[in-house]
C-alpha positions in Angstrom: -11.9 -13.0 33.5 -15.1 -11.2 31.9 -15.5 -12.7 28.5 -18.5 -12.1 25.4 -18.4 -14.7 22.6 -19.5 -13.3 19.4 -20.0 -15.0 15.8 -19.8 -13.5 11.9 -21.0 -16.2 10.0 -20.0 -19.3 12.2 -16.2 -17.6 12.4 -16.2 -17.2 16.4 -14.1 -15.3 18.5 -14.2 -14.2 22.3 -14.0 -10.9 23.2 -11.5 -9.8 26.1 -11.9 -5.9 27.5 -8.6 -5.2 29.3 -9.0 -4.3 33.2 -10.9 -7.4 33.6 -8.4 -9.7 34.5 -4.8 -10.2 35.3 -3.5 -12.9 33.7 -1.0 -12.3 30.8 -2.2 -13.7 27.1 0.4 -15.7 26.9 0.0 -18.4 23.9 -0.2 -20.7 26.2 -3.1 -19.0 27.9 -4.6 -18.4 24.1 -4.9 -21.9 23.7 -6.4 -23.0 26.2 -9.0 -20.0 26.3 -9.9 -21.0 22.4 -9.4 -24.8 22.8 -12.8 -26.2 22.1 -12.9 -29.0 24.8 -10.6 -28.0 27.9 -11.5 -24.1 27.3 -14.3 -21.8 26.2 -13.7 -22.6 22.3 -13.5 -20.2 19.9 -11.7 -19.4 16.3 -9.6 -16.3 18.4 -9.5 -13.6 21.1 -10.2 -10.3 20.4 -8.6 -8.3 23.3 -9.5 -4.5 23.3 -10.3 -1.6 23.1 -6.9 -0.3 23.9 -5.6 3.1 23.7 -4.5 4.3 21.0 -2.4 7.3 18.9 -3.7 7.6 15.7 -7.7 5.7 16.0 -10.6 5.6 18.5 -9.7 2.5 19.5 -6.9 -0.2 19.2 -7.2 -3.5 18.9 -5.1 -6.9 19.4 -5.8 -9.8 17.8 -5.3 -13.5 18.5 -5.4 -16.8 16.5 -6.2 -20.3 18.5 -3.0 -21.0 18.0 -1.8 -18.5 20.5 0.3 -16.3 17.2 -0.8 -12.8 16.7 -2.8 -11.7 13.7 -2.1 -8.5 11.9 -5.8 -8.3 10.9 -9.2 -10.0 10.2 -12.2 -8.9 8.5 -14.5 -10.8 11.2 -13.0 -10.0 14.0 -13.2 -6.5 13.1 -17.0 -6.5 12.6 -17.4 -8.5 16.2 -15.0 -6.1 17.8 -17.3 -3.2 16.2 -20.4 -4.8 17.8 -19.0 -5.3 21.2 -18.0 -1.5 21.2 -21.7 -0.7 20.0 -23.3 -3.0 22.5 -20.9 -1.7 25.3 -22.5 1.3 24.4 -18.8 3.1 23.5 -19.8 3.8 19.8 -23.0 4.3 17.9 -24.1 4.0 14.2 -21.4 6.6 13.3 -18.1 6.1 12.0 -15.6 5.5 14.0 -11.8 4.5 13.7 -10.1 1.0 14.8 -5.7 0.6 15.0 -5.1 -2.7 14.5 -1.5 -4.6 13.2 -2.3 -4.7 9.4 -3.0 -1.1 9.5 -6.0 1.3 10.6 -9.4 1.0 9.9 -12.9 2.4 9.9 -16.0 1.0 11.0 -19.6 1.6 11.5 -22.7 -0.8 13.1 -25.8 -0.4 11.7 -29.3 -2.5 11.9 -28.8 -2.2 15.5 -25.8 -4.3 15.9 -26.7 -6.8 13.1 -24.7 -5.5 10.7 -21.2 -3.9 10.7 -19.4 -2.1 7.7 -15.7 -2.3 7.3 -13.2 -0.2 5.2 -10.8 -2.8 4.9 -7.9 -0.7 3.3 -6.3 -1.3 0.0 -6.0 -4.4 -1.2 -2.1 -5.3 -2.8 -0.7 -7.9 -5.0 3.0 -7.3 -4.5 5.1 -9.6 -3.4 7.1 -7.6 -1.7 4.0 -6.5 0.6 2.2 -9.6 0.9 5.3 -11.2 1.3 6.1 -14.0 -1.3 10.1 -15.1 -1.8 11.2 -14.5 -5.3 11.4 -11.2 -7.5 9.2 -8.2 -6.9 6.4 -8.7 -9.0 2.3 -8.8 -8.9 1.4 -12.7 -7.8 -1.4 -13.4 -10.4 -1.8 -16.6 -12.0 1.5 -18.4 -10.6 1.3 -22.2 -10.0 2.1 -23.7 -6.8 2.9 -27.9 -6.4 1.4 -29.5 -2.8 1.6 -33.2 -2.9 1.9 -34.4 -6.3 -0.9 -31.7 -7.1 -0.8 -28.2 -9.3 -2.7 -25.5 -8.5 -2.7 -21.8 -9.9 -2.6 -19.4 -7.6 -2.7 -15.8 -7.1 -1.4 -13.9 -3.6 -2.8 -10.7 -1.9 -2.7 -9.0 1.1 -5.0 -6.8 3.0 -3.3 -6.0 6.0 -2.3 -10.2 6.5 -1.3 -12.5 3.7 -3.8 -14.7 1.2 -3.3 -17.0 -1.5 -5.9 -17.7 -3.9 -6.2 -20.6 -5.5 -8.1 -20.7 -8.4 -10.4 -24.3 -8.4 -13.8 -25.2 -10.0 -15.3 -26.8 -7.5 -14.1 -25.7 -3.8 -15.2 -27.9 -1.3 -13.9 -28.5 2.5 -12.0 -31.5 2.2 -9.7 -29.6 -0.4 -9.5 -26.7 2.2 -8.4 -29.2 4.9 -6.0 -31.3 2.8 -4.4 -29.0 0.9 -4.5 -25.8 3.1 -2.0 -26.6 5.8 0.4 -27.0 3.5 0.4 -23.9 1.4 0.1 -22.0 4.7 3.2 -23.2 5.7 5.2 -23.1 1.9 8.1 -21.5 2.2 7.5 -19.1 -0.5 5.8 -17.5 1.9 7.8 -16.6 5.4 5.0 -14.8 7.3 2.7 -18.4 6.6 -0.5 -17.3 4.6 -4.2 -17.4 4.6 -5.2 -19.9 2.1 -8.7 -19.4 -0.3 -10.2 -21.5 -2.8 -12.4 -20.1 -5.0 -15.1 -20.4 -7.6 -15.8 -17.3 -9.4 -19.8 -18.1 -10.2 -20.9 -14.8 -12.4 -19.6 -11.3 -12.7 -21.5 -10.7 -8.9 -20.4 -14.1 -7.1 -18.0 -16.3 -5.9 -17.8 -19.1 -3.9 -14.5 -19.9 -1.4 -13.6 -22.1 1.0 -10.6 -21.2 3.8 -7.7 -22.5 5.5 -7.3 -19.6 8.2 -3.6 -19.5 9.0 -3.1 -20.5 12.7 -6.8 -21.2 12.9 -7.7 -24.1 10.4 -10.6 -24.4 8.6 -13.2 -21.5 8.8 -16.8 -21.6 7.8 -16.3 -17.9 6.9 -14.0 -14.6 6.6 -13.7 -11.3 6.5 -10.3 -10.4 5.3 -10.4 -13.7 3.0 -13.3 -12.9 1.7 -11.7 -9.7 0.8 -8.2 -10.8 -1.0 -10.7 -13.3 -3.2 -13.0 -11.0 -4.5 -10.2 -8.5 -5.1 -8.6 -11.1 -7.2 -11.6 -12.1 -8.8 -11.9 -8.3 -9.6 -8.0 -7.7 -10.5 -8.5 -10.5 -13.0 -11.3 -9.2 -14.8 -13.4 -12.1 -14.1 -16.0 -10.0 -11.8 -17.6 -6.8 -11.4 -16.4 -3.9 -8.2 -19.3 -5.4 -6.1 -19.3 -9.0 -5.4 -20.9 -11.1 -2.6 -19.0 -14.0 -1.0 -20.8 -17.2 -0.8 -18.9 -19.2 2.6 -20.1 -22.1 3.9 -21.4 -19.7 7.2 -23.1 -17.1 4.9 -22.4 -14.4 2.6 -20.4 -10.9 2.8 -20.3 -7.9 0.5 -17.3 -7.1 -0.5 -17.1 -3.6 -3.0 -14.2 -1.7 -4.3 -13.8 1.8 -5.0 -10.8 3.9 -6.7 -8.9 0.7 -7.5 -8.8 -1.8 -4.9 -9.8 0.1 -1.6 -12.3 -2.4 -0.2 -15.1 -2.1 1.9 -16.6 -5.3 3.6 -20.4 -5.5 5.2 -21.5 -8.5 6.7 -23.7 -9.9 9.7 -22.7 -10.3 13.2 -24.6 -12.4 16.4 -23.8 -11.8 20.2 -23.5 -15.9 21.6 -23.2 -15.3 24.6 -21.4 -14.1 27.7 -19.5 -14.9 31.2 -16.7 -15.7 33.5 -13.7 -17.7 32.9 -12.5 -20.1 35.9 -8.5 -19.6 37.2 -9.4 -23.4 37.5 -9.4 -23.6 33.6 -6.1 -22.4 33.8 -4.8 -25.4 36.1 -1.8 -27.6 34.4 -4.2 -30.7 34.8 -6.9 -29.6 32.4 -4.5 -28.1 29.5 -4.7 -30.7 26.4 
């Protein structure tokens, strides 16, 4: 099994080009792939390009946990790059399918840098979804273990909620993001942010990545922050995300159609053993 390990800002994910193997991703075989001691490690599996109807490419996307993510900013970007360094696209546009809707794409800097039109950003509940009466999420308040937070929900193409904080740090992330992802005002689970809003250009976040953990950066989180940061007047249409891996630009044209540019770096890559796949190695 050919694999190419990719990061976006310290947000890793393995890259898996059907045809190369014949093994079925199975969520069993996700795990152990992604498992960071018995397998290769990584945030997720990127298994493309696939055909498909309505793009250039399609693409299939998988958290560590071995569930199946409708979409994510860095995975996207990686995906881009490994179609540019395969040498199936070039610097122009090109179109990706993925669960949480299409996209389009486009490497630049020689592989360094990847633009992504992310789609429009919503803040319905009935889109997102969020139990309760249709309505926009903004500025709700949400109780986790004897602790209030306000919150605001979006989606992108996958679920986010926002929590509004002054001073995000990862030990919030980690206590307090398992259980909002798993709430049950929300039924699909949810990517959890929290964020700082630092000026009118800026804002700070740290994330719970839902069936991942805690992530040192992301794409599609990066984008349902700064679009609530922007739907709440409290920034301008262009605004950089400060993650604990690095930054992304995040810019919204008419209303909240978002387009996302960040960095991307090829780690490495190789062959996967059958023997990794023996029941005596699994965790």
């Amino acid at each position: 099994m050919r694999y190419i390990k990719y990061h976006a800002l310290g947000n890793d994910y393995i890259v898996l080009h059907p045809g190369t193997f014949s093994i079925d991703l199975s969520p069993d075989v996700v795990r152990i792939i992604c498992h960071r001691n018995y397998g290769v490690g990584s945030d997720g599996i990127l298994y493309g390009p696939l055909e498909s109807k309505t793009c250039d490419f399609r693409l299939r996307i998988f958290n560590p946990d071995g569930s199946e993510a409708e979409k994510s900013g860095n995975g996207l970007r990686i995906f881009a790059r490994s179609l540019y360094d395969e040498g199936l696209v070039s610097e122009q546009p090109f179109s990706v399918e993925t669960l949480g809707g299409d996209v389009s794409c486009k490497v630049g800097k020689g592989g360094g840098i990847v633009t992504v039109q992310m789609g429009e950003v919503s803040f319905k509940s009935q889109d997102i979804p969020v139990s309760g009466p249709d309505r926009e999420v903004l500025n709700e308040e949400i109780s986790v273990s004897g602790k209030v937070f306000k919150f605001c929900a979006a989606t992108i193409g996958n679920p986010h909620c926002i929590i509004l904080t002054v001073n995000p740090s990862s030990s919030e992330a980690q206590t307090y993001g398992p259980l909002i992802e798993n709430d049950s005002r929300f039924p699909n689970r949810t990517n959890v942010q929290f964020m700082r809003v630092l000026d009118r250009g800026n804002i700070q976040i740290e994330i719970w990545e839902r069936g991942a953990g805690y992530t040192l950066a992301s794409g599609s989180s990066s984008t349902a922050a700064a679009a609530v940061a922007y739907k709440l007047g409290l920034c301008n249409s262009d605004i950089t995300v400060h993650m604990p891996g690095g930054d992304i630009i995040i810019q919204f044209n008419n209303g909240f159609f978002a387009t996302m540019t960040g960095a991307v770096t090829k780690v490495c890559e190789g062959i996967i053993m059958n023997e990794m796949f023996a029941k005596s190695f699994q965790p």
